[in-house]
C-alpha angles and dihedrals in degrees: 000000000000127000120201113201137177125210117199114201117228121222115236126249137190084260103049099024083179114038119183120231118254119244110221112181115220093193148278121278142177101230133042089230096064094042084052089044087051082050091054098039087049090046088048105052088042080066095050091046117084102228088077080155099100120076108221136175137211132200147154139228149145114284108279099008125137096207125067130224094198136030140174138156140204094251096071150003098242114116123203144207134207110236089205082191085065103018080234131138113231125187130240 
């Protein structure tokens, strides 16, 4: 199983200097591929929206890790992988 999950940065105010980001899950999937595939679709529809001000981030994981195994964001078009082997991203 394969969780794909969005995470929208909030922007700090006087009243919360250090926001934390919101968790938005995308689903649950069987494959990698489709929870990839989820990632894509959401990053996709954040460019054809017109609030492109947020910075926001997808990945994907398995329910519960703490490592992804995919990872992309709004301010390019680059994707990553994790090398567990590194701890580096490299991109794909």
């Amino acid at each position: 199983m394969f969780e794909a999950v969005e995470f929208v940065d909030i922007r700090p105010s006087p009243d919360n200097p250090n926001p934390s980001p919101i968790e938005r899950m995308l689903g649950t999937f069987d494959s990698e591929e489709d929870a990839i595939g989820a990632g894509r679709l959401a990053k996709s529809a954040f460019h054809e929206s017109d609030d492109l001000t947020d910075y926001r981030w997808w990945i994907v994981r398995e329910p519960g890790a703490k490592m992804a195994q995919w990872i992309a964001d709004s301010h390019n078009d680059k994707e990553f992988v994790l090398d567990l082997t590194s701890g580096q991203l490299v991109e794909v």
